[in-house]
C-alpha positions, 0 to 999 in steps of 0.5 A, spaced: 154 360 573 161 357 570 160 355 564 166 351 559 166 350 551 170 345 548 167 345 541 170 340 536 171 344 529 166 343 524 170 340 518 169 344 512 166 349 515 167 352 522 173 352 526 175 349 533 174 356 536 169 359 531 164 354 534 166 355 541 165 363 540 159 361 536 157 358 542 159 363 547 154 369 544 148 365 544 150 364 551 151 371 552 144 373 549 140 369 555 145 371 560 149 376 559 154 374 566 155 368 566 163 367 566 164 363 559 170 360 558 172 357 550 178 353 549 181 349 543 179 342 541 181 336 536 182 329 535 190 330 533 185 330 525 184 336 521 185 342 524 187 341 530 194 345 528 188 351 527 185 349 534 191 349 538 193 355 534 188 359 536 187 357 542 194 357 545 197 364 542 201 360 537 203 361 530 203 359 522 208 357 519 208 355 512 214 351 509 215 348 501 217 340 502 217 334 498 210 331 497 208 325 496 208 324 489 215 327 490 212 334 488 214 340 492 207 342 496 206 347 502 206 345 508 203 349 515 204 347 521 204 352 528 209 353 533 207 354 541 213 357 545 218 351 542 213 346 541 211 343 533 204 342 532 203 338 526 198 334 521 202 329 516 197 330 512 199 337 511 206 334 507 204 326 506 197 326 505 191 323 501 187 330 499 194 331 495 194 325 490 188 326 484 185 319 485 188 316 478 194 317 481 193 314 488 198 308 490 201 307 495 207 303 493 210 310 490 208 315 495 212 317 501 213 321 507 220 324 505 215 332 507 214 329 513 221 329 515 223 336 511 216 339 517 221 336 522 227 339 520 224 345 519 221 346 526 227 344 529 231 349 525 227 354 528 228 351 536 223 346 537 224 341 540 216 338 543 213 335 537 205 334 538 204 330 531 197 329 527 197 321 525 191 321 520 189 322 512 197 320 509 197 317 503 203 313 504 205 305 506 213 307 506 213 305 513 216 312 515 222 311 511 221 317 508 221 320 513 227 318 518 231 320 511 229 326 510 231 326 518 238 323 515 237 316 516 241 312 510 237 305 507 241 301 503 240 296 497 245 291 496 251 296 493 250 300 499 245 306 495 239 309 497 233 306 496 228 309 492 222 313 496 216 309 497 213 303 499 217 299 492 224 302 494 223 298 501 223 291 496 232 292 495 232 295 503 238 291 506 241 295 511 240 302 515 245 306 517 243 311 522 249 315 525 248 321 520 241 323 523 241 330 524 243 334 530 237 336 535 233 330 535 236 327 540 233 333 544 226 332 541 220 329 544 215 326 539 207 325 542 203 322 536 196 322 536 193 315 534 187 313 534 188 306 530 191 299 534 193 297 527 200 293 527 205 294 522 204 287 519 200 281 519 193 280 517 190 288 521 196 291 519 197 297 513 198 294 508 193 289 509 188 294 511 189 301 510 193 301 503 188 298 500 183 305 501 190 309 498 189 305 491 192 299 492 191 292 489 193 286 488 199 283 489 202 289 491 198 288 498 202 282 499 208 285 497 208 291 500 207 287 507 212 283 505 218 289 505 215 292 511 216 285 515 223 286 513 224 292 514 222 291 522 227 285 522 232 290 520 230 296 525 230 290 531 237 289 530 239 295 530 234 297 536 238 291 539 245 293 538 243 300 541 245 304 535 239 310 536 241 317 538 238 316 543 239 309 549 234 304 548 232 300 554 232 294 552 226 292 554 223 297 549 227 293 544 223 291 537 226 283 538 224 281 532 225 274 534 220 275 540 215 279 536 214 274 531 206 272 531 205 266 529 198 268 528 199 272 523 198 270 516 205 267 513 208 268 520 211 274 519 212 279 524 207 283 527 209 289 532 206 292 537 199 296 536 198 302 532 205 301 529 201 301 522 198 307 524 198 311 517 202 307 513 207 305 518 208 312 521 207 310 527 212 304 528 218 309 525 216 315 530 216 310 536 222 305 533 226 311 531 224 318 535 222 314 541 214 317 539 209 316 545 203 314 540 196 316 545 189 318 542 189 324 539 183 327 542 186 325 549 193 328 548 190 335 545 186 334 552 192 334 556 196 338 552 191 344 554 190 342 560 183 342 558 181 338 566 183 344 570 178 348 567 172 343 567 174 342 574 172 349 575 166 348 571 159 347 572 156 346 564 161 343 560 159 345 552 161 340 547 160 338 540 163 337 532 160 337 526 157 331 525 154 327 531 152 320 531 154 313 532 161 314 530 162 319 536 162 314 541 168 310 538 173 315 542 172 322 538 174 328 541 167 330 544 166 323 548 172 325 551 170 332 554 164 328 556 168 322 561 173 326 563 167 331 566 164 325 569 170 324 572 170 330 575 164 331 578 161 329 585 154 328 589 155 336 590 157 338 583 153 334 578 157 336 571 152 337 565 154 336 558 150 339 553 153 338 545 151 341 539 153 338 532 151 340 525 147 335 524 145 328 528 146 321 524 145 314 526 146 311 533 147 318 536 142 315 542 149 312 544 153 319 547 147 319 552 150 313 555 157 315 553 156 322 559 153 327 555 146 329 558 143 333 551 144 333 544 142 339 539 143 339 531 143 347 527 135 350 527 136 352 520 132 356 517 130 358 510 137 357 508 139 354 501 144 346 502 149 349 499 150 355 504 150 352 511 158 350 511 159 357 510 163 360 516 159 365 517 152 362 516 153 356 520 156 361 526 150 365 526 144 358 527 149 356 531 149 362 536 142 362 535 140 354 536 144 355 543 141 361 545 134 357 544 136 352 548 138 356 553 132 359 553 128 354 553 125 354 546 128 347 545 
C-alpha cells in the first residue's frame, strides 16, 4: 500500500513536516511496511517558508530591514537552489505593530523590498512570495523603493513611506531599479480577488482590520486610485525594466469602473491583496498572483506523488467550514479526485486538531473521513506543545488505521 501524507501545519504548534512525520509513525505502528511518502504542504500563509524548507532541502536565511512602523526587525526567508521563498509578513506585517500603534496610513512595505534585494544578492532569482498578514495599505510602494523606484511630490522628492505619503505622489521615475530584477520571476500566492480600489478594495475592506478609520479610509482609496493612474501611464509608454505586452497594459482609461463608488479606478482582481502588494508585484515585477495552496502544490510537484498513491493524508489545524473555501487541504483532496480512476479509487483521509462548525461540507469537497486529536488526560494549555500534540497525533492515526475509531 502506497500511501501520501501532505499535511498543513498546525499553526502555533506543529509544523507542515512534524504533523506529517507524526502521521507517519501512527501509520508505521499498524503496518510496518507500507511505503509512506510526507511531503511539504501551505497555503503561501504562516509557515509555508518552514514547509518548503523542510520539505525541499532548502535554507534559512535571517536578514535586518526596515519594518513597518520603520524600525529595524528580523526577517527569515528560505532559499531552494536560486529560488526565495518568502512570507511578507515576516518584514511588513500585522503581528509586528502593538495593536495601539496600528494604522496603516503610516506603515510601509519598504522591508519587503530590503528581503528582495537581499535574495537577489545572494543569486536568487525565482521568487515564491507569501501575500498574507501585512499591516500595511501603501500599495507596495515601499516596496518598489526600496527596490530603486523613485516616487515623487511636486518638487521632485521622495514621498514619505506609507500609505499618507502617496497624498503628494506626482510622478514615478523608475529607471534606477536595481540590477537583477529583470531577471527575476515573481509568483505570488493570493487567495483574495480584491482589487485595488473601489468599494472591495484595500482600502475599504482590509485597512479598516489594520487600524484604520474614518476619512482615512476614503482617503487612502483616493491616493491609491492616483497612484494606479500614474503606473498606467508609465506601463502604457513602456517604461518597466521589463517589455510590457500591451495587452497587459493598466490603461487607466479602460479600467475605469463605473460601478465603483465615486467612479474611481478599480483594477484587476487581487490587485488589493495585502494592502495593494499585489497590483505593485503584478504592475511592476510582472508577478503571476495564483492561489497559494495551489501554487506550493505545483512548485512541489505534489500531483506526481498523488498519482502514485493509494490513500492520500491530509489535514490542518483546524478543520471546519472554513476549509472548503480554497485551503490547502481541499486542494490535496480535488486534485486526488482528479487523478483517480474507476480502477484506482483515491482515498482521502484528514485529520485536524480540532473540528469546527460546517466541517460536514469537505465530505463534499473530496475527503472521504475526517478525525479530530483524541486527547487524553491532558491539560487546554499543553495541546499546542510540539511534542504533545505530535504524540496524540500518531496515536489518533494509529487508531484510525487500526480501526478503533
Amino acid at each position: 500500500m502506497n500511501i501520501l501524507i501532505a499535511m498543513d501545519s498546525f499553526k502555533g504548534s506543529l509544523t507542515s513536516v512534524q504533523a506529517g512525520n507524526a502521521v507517519k509513525e501512527g501509520i508505521l505502528r499498524v503496518d510496518s511496511k507500507a511505503e509512506v511518502t510526507v511531503r511539504p504542504l501551505a497555503d503561501g500563509g504562516e509557515g509555508t517558508v518552514q514547509a518548503l524548507v523542510d520539505g525541499m532541502g532548502g535554507e534559512l536565511v535571517s536578514v535586518l530591514v526596515t519594518g513597518p512602523l520603520g524600525e529595524e526587525v528580523c526577517c527569515v526567508y528560505g532559499i531552494i537552489q536560486r529560488c526565495a521563498i518568502i512570507e511578507i509578513a515576516g518584514a511588513a506585517g500585522l503581528t509586528l505593530v502593538p495593536e495601539d500603534k496600528r494604522n496603516p496610513m503610516y506603515t510601509t512595505t519598504y522591508g519587503v523590498g530590503e528581503v528582495i534585494r537581499d535574495a537577489i544578492g545572494r543569486g536568487c532569482r525565482r521568487f515564491i512570495i507569501g501575500i498574507g498578514g501585512s499591516a500595511t495599505n501603501d500599495g507596495g510602494v515601499g516596496m518598489m523603493q526600496a527596490l530603486g523606484v523613485h516616487f515623487l511630490d511636486e518638487e521632485d522628492g521622495e514621498i514619505e513611506r506609507g500609505a499618507a505619503g502617496l497624498e503628494r505622489l506626482k510622478s514615478i521615475d523608475t529607471s534606477y531599479m536595481i540590477s537583477g530584477l529583470s531577471e527575476c520571476e515573481f509568483r505570488i500566492a493570493c487567495d483574495v480577488d480584491n482589487p485595488l480600489c473601489g468599494e472591495n478594495g484595500c482600502s475599504a475592506v482590509f485597512a479598516p482590520q489594520k487600524g484604520a478609520a474614518g476619512e482615512d479610509i476614503m482617503k487612502m482609496d483616493k491616493w491609491l486610485s492616483h497612484y494606479a493612474e500614474l503606473a498606467a501611464t508609465l506601463c502604457k509608454d513602456s517604461l518597466f525594466h521589463k517589455t510590457s505586452k500591451p495587452e497587459e497594459c493598466y490603461d487607466a482609461k479602460t479600467m475605469l469602473n463605473k460601478d465603483s463608488y465615486d467612479g474611481r479606478l478599480a483594477g484587476f482582481p487581487s490587485d488589493g491583496a495585502a494592502g495593494g502588494l499585489g497590483y505593485a508585484f503584478r504592475t511592476f515585477l510582472h508577478g503571476e498572483l495564483v492561489s497559494g495552496s495551489r501554487l506550493i502544490i505545483e512548485e512541489t510537484g505534489l500531483k506526481d506523488y498523488i498519482e502514485k498513491a493509494d490513500i492520500i493524508i491530509t489535514g490542518e489545524g483546524c478543520l471546519d467550514g472554513q476549509t472548503v473555501m480554497g485551503k490547502a487541504p481541499i486542494s490535496v483532496a480535488k486534485l486526488a479526485k482528479e487523478c483517480g480512476n474507476a480502477d484506482n479509487t483515491k482515498k482521502v483521509i484528514a485529520f485536524a486538531g480540532k473540528l469546527g462548525d460546517g466541517v460536514e461540507k469537505c465530505l463534499l469537497h473530496g475527503i472521504d473521513a475526517y478525525y479530530a486529536i483524541e486527547y487524553e488526560n491532558v491539560i487546554s494549555e499543553d495541546v499546542m506543545k510540539p511534542e504533545i500534540a505530535g504524540k496524540y497525533l500518531a496515536d489518533t492515526v494509529e487508531k484510525v488505521f487500526r480501526g478503533e475509531l
